[in-house]
C-alpha positions as CSV (number, residue, x, y, z in Angstrom):
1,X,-22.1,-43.2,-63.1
2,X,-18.8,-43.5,-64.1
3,X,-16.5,-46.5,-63.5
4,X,-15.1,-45.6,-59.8
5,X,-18.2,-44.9,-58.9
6,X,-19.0,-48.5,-59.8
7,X,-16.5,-49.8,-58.3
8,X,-17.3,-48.0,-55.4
9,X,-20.5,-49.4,-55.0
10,X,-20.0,-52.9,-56.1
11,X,-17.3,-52.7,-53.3
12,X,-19.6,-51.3,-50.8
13,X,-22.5,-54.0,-51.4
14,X,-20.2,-57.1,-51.0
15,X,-18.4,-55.7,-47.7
16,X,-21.8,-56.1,-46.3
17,X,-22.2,-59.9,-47.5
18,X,-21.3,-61.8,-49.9
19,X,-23.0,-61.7,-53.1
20,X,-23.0,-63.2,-56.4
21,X,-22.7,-61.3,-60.1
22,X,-26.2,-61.1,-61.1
23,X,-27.5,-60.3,-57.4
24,X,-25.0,-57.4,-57.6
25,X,-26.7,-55.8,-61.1
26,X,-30.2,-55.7,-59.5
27,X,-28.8,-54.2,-56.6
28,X,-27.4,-51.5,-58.9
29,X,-30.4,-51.1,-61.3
30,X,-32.3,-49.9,-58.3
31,X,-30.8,-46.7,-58.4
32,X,-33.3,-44.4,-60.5
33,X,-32.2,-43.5,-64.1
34,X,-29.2,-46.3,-63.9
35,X,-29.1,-48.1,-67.3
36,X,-26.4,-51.3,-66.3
37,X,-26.9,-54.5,-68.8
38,X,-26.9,-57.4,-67.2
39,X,-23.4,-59.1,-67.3
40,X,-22.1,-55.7,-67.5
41,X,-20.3,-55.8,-64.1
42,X,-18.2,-58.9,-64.7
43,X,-15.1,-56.9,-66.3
44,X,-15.4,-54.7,-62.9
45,X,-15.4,-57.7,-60.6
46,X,-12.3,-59.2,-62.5
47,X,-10.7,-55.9,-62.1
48,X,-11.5,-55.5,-58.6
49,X,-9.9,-59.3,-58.2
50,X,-7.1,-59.0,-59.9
51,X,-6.5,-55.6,-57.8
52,X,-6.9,-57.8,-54.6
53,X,-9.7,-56.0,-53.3
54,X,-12.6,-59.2,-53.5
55,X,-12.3,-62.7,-54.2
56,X,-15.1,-65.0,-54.7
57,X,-16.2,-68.4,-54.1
58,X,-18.5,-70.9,-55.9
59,X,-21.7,-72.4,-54.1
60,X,-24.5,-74.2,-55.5
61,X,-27.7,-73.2,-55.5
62,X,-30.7,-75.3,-57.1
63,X,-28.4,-76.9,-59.2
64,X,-26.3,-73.7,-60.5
65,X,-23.2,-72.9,-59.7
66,X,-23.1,-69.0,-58.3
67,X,-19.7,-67.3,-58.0
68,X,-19.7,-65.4,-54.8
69,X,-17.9,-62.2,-54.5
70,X,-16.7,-60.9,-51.0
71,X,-14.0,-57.5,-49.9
72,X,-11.0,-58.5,-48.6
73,X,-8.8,-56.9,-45.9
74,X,-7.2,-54.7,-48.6
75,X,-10.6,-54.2,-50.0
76,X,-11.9,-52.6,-47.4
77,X,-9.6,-50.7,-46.7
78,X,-9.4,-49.3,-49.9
79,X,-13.7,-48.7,-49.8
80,X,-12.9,-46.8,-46.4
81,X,-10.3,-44.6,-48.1
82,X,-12.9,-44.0,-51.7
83,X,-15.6,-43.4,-49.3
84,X,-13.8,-40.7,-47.0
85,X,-12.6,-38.7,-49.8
86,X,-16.0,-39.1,-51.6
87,X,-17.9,-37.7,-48.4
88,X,-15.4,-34.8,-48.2
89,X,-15.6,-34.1,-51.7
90,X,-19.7,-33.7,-51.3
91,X,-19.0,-31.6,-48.2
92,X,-16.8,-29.0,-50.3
93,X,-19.5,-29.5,-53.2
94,X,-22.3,-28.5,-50.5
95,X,-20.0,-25.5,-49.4
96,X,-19.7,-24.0,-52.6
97,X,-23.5,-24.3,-53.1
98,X,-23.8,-22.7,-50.0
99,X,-21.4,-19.7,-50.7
100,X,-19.2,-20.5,-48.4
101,X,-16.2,-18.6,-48.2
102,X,-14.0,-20.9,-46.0
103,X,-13.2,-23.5,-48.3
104,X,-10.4,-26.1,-47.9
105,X,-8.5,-28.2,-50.1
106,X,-9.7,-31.9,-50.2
């Protein structure tokens, strides 16, 4: 998976709710094949901050502190834009499997 792709889908799990770091890597190593270290995704998640596309709070929890880590407005929007052009993209991918003659620039 390669690092948009990451983003992508770190994006896409905490526009649902809000979650914290090491919550976010199991979600990811459920996907079959997926090698991610743990504390792999923190460079991604400061990345994605200092873009302006999460922010996070900290909560305890059992006597830890967790950092939370939630889209913002520009977040999403962002995720809605990745995730159009990535659903188009697998359409014109599908077309060209298909043989389809009729097919259109992304």
């Amino acid at each position: 998976m390669t690092k948009g792709m990451f983003e992508l889908a770190i994006l896409l799990l905490v526009s649902k709710k809000a979650m914290y770091g090491y919550e976010i890597t199991k979600e990811l190593q459920k996907v079959n094949g997926l090698q991610l270290a743990n504390g792999s995704i923190y460079p991604i998640l400061r990345r994605l901050t200092m873009n302006g596309w999460i922010e996070s709070y900290q909560e305890d929890h059992g006597g830890r502190s967790r950092k939370y880590y939630f889209t913002t407005k520009e977040g999403n929007q962002i995720l809605s834009e990745r995730f159009e052009f990535i659903e188009q993209l697998f359409s014109f991918i599908v077309s060209l499997k298909e043989g389809n003659d009729k097919n259109e620039r992304i």
